[in-house]
C-alpha beads as a LAMMPS data file, in Angstrom:
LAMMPS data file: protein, C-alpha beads

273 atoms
272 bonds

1 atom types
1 bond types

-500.0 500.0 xlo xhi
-500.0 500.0 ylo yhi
-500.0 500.0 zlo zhi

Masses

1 110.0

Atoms # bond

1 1 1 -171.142 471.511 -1.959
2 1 1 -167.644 470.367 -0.360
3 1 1 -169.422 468.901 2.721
4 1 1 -171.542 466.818 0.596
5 1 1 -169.080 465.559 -1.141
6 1 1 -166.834 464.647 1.759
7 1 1 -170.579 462.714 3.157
8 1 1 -170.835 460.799 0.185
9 1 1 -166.966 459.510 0.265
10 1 1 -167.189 459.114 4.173
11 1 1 -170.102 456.746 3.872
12 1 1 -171.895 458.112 6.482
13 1 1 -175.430 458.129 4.773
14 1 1 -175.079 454.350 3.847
15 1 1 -176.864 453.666 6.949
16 1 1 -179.293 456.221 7.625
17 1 1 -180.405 456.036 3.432
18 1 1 -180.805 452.058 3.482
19 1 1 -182.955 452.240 7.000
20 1 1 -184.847 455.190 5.504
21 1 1 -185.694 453.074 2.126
22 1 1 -186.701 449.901 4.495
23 1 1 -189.401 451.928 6.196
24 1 1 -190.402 453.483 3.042
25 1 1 -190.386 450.422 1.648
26 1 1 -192.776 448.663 4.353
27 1 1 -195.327 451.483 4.369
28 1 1 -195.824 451.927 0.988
29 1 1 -196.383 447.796 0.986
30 1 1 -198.450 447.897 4.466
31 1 1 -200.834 450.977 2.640
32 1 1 -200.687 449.214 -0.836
33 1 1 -202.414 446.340 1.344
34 1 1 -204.955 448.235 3.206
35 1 1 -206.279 449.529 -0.145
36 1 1 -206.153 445.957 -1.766
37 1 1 -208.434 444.532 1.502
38 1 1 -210.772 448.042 1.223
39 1 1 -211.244 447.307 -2.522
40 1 1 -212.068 443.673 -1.666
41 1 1 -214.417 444.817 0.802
42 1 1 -216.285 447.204 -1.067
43 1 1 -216.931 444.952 -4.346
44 1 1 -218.032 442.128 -1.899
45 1 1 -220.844 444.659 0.190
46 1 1 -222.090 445.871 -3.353
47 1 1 -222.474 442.180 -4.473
48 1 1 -224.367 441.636 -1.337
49 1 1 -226.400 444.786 -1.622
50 1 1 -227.125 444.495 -5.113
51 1 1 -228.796 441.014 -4.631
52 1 1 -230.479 442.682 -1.678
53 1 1 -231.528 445.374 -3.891
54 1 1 -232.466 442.964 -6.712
55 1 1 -235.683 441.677 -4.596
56 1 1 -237.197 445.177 -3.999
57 1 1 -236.538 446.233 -7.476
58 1 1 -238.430 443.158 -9.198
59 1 1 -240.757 443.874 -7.175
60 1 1 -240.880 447.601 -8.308
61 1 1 -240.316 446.550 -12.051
62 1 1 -243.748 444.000 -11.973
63 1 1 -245.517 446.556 -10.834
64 1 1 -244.704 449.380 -13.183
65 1 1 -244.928 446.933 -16.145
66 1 1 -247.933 444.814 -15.220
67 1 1 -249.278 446.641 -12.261
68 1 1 -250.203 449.778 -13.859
69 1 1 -248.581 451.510 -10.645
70 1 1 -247.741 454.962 -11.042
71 1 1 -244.293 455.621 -9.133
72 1 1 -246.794 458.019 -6.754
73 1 1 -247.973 455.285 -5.629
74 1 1 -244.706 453.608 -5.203
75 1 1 -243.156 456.031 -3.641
76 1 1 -245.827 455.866 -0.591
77 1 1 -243.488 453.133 0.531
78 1 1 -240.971 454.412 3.186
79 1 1 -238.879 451.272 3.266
80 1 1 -238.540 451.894 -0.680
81 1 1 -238.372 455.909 0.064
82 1 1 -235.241 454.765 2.324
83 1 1 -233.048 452.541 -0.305
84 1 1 -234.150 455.295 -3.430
85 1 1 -231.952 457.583 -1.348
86 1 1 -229.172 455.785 -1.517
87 1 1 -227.110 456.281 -4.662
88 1 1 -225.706 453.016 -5.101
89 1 1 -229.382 451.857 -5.073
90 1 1 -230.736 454.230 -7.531
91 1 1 -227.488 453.274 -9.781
92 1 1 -228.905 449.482 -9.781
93 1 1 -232.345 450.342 -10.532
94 1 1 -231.301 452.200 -12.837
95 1 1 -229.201 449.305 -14.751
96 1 1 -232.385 447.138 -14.293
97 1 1 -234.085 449.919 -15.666
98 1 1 -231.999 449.968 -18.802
99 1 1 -231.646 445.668 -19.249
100 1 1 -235.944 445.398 -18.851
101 1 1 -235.973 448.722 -21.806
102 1 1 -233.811 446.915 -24.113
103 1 1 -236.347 443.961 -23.849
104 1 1 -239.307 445.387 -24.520
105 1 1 -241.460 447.466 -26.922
106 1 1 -244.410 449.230 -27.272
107 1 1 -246.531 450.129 -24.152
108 1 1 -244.196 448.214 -21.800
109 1 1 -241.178 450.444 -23.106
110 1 1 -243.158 453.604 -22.563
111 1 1 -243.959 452.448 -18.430
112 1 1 -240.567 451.750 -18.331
113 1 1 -239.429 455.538 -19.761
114 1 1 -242.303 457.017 -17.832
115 1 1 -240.914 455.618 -14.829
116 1 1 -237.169 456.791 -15.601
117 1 1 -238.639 460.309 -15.706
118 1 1 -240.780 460.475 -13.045
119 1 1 -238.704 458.824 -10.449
120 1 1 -236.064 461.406 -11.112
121 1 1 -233.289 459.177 -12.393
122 1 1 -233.070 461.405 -15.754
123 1 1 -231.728 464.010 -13.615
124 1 1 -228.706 462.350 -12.290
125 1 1 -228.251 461.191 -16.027
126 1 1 -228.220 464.512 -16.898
127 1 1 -226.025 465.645 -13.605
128 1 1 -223.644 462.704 -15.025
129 1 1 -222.866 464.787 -18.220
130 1 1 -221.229 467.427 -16.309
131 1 1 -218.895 465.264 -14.577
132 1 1 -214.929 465.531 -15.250
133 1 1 -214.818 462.004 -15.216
134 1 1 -215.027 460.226 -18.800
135 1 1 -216.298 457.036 -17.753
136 1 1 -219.012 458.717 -15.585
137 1 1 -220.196 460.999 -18.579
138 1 1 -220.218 457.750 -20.520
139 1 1 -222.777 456.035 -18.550
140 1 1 -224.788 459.385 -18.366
141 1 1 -224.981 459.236 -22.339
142 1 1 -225.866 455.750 -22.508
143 1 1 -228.481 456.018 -19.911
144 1 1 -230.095 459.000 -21.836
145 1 1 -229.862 457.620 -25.147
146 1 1 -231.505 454.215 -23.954
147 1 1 -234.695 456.126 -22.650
148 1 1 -234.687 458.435 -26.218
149 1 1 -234.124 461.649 -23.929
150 1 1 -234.177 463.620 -26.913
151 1 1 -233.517 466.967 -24.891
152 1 1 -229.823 465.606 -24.091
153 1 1 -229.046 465.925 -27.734
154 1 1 -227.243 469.596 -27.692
155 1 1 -225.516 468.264 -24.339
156 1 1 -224.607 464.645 -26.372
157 1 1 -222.928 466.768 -29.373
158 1 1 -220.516 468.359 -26.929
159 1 1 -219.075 465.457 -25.675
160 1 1 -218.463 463.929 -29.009
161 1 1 -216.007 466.655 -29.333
162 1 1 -213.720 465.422 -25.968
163 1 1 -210.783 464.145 -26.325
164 1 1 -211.077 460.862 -24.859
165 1 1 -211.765 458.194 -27.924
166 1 1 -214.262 456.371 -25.754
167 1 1 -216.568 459.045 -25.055
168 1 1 -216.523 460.205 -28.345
169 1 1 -217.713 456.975 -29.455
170 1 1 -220.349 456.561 -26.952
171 1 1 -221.370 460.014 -27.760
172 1 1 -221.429 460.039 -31.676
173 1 1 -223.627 456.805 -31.309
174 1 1 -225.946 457.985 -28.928
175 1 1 -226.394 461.429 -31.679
176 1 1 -226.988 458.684 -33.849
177 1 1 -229.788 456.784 -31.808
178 1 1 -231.619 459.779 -30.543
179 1 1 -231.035 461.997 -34.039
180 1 1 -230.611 459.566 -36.882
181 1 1 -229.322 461.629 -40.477
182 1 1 -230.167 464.557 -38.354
183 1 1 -227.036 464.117 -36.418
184 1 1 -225.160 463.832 -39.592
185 1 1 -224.831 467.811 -39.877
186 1 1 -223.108 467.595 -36.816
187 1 1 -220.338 464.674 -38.315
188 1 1 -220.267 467.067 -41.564
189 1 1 -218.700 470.022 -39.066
190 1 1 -216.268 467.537 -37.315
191 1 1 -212.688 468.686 -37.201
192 1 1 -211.387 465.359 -35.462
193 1 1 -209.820 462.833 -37.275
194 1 1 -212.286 459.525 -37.312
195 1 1 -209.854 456.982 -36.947
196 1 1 -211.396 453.251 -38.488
197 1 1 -212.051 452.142 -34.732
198 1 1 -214.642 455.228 -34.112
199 1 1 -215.780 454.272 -38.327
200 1 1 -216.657 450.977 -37.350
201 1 1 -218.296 452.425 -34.311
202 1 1 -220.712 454.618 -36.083
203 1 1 -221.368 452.750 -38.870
204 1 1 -222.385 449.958 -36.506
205 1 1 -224.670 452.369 -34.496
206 1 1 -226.611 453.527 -38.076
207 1 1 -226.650 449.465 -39.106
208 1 1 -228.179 448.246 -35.365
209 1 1 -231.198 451.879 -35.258
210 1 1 -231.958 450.615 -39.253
211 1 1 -230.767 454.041 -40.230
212 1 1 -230.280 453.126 -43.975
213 1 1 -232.519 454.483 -47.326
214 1 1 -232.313 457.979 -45.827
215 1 1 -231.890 461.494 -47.515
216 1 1 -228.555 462.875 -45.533
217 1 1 -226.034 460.107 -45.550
218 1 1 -224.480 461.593 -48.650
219 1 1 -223.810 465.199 -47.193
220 1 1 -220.810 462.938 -45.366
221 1 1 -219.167 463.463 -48.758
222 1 1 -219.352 467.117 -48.618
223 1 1 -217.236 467.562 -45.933
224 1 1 -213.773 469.130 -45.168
225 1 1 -212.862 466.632 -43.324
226 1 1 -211.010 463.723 -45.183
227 1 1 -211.673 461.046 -42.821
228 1 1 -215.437 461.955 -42.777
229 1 1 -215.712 461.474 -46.253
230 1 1 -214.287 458.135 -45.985
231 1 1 -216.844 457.493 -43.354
232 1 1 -219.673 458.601 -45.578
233 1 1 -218.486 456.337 -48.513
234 1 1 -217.969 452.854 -46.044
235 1 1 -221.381 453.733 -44.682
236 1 1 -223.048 453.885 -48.430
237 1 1 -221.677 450.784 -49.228
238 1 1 -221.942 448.927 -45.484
239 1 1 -225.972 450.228 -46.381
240 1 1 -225.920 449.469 -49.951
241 1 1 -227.007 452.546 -50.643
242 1 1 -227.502 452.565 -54.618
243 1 1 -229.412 455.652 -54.849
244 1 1 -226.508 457.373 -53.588
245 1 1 -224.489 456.861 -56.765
246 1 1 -224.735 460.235 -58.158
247 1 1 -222.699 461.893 -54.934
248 1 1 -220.205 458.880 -55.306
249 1 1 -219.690 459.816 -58.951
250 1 1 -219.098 463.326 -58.546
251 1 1 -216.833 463.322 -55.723
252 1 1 -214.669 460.430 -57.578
253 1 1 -214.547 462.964 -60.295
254 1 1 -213.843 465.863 -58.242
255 1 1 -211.515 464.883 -55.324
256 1 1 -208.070 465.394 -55.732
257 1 1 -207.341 463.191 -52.710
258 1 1 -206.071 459.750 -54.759
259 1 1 -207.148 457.691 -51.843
260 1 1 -210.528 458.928 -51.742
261 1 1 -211.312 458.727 -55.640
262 1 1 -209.840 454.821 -54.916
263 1 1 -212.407 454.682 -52.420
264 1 1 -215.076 456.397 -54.679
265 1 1 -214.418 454.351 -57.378
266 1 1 -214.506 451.203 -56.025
267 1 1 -217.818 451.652 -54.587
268 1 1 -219.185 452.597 -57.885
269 1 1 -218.427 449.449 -59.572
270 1 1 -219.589 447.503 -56.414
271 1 1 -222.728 449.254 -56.566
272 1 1 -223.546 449.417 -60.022
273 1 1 -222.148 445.816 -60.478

Bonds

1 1 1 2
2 1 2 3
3 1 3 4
4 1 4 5
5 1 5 6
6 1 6 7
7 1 7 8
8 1 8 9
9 1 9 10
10 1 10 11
11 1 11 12
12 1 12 13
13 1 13 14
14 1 14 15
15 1 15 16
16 1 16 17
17 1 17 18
18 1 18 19
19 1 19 20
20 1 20 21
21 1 21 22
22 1 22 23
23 1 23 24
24 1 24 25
25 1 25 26
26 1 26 27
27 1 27 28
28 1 28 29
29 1 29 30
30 1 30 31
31 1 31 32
32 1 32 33
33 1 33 34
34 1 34 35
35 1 35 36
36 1 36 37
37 1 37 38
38 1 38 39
39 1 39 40
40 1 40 41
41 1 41 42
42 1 42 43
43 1 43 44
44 1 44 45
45 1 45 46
46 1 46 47
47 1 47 48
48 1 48 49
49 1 49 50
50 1 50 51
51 1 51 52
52 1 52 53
53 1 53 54
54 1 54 55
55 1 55 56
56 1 56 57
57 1 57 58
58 1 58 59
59 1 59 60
60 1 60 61
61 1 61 62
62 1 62 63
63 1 63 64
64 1 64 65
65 1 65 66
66 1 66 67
67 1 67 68
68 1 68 69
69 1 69 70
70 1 70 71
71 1 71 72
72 1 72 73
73 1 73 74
74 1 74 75
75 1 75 76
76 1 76 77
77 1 77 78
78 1 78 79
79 1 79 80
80 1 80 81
81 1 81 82
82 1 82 83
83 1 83 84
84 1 84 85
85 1 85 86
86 1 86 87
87 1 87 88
88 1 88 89
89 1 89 90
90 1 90 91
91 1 91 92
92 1 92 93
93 1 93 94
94 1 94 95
95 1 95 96
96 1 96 97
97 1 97 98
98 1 98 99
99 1 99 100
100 1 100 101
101 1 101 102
102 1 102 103
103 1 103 104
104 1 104 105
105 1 105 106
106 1 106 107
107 1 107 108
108 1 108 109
109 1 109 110
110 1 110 111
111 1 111 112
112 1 112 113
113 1 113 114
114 1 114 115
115 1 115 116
116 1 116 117
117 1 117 118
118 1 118 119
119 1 119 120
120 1 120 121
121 1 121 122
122 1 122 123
123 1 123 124
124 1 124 125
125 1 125 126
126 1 126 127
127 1 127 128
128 1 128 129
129 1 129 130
130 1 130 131
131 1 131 132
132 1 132 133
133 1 133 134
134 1 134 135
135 1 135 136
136 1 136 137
137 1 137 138
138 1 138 139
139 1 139 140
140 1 140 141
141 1 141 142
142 1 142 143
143 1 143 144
144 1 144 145
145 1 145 146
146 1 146 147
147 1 147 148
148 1 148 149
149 1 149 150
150 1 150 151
151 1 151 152
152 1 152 153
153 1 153 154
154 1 154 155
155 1 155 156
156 1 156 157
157 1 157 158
158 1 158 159
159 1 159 160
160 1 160 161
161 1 161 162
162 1 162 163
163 1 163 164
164 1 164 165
165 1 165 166
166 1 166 167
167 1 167 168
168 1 168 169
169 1 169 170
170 1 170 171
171 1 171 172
172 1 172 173
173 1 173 174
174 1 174 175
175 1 175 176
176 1 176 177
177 1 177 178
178 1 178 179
179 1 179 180
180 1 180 181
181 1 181 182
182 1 182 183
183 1 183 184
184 1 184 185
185 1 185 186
186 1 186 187
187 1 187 188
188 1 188 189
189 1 189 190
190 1 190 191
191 1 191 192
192 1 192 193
193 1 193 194
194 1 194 195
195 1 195 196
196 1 196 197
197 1 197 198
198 1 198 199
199 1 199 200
200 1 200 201
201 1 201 202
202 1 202 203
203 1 203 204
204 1 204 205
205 1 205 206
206 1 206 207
207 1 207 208
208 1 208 209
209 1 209 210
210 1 210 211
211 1 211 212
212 1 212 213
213 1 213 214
214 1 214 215
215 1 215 216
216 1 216 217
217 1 217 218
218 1 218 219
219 1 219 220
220 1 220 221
221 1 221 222
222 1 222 223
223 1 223 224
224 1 224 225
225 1 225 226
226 1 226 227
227 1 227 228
228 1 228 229
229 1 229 230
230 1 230 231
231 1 231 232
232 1 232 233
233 1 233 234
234 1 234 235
235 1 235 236
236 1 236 237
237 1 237 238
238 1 238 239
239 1 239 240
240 1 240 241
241 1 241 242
242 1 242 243
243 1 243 244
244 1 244 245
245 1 245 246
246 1 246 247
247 1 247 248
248 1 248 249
249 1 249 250
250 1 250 251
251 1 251 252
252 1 252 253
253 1 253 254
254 1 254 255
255 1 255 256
256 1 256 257
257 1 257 258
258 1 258 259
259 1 259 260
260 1 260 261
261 1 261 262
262 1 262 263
263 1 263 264
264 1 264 265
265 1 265 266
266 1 266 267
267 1 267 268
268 1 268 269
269 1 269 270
270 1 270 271
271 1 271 272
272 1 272 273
């Protein structure tokens, strides 16, 4: 300890500390640089790809839609066989997939779902969900619930339950699409707080699926969970829901939470007014 001490008063390590910080300095900088220009790189080779890729995959989308073409018969093409093995392709077609599903209906919606399956896609969707990363689990939901993969449903639930506010929300809203007041059961049993972000969330995902004049909604109101029942009362009146006044009645009479018989009561009057 006493020849550190007499280092530090001699000054000694003045020099050898101040060119040690100057290289440390310039590396981290010259490194911080090289990751800046790879970064730049990369985002400009996907632009250029994904117009590359955009050509094929019009192609591919006109024929599934108004072709008729089975992907059996698409897949004959090795130049197409080639670029489907690359990921990054596959994750463009697959956004093209989900932007042509969310404009159209009927039969054209079913080629498009038909093709989601049968091309294989679903199961990186589903190889998404077990990723560690949130953002990639995210887009695994999203992709599921856009092609009403019921069978993700179990998986879906779990992730509502993570910890990460984002992926809850994507989650509880994709239970919502795929489920509708079945996935309620599943809000009923949530320990979580529901903060008014995630509220607003859900009630926006039952307002833009038309999930409104159904039996279930009011089973919100049964739960343990204080911040559930507050969603269940905003969604009866965000719905309107007038036939629900009984349950409103007789938890505004029952609660002993002050808040929620505010809450309770203030719906009544808006809905019987």
């Amino acid at each position: 300890m006493k020849e550190i001490w007499d280092l530090y008063k001699s000054g000694g390590w003045e020099v050898p500390f101040l060119t040690f910080s100057i290289y440390l300095f310039v590396t981290a900088s010259f490194i911080l640089y090289l990751i800046i220009v790879a970064s730049r790189n990369n985002k400009i080779k996907k632009e250029r790809l994904t117009k590359e890729y955009s050509t094929v995959i019009d192609k591919v989308m006109s024929d599934i839609i108004f072709g008729n073409i089975p992907f059996s018969k698409i897949k004959e093409d090795k130049n197409f066989l080639v670029l489907f093995d690359t990921s990054f392709f596959r994750e463009v077609l697959t956004e093209s997939l989900i932007n042509l599903h969310k404009n159209y209906e009927g039969i054209y919606a079913e080629k498009l779902e038909r093709f989601y399956e049968d091309s294989g896609l679903i199961k990186s969707s589903f190889k998404k969900l077990k990723s560690l990363r949130w953002e990639v689990k995210c887009k695994g939901i999203t992709e599921l619930a856009e092609f009403n993969i019921k069978e993700a449903f179990d998986q879906i639930i779990i992730c509502s339950k993570a910890r990460n506010k984002t992926l809850k929300i994507v989650a509880i809203n994709a239970c919502i699409k795929l489920e509708g007041t079945q996935s309620i059961q599943y809000l009923v049993q949530h320990s979580d707080p529901i903060d008014d972000w995630m509220q607003l969330n859900i009630i926006g995902a039952f307002k833009k699926h038309d999930i409104g004049d159904t039996e279930g909604i009011e089973h919100l109101l049964e739960s343990q969970n204080t911040t559930v029942i507050t969603l269940g009362l905003k969604l009866i009146k965000e719905l309107k829901l007038s036939q629900k006044v009984p349950q409103v009645a007789q938890l505004a009479a029952q609660t002993t939470n002050a808040i929620i018989k505010y809450e309770a009561q203030s719906i009544l009057q808006t809905l019987t007014a």
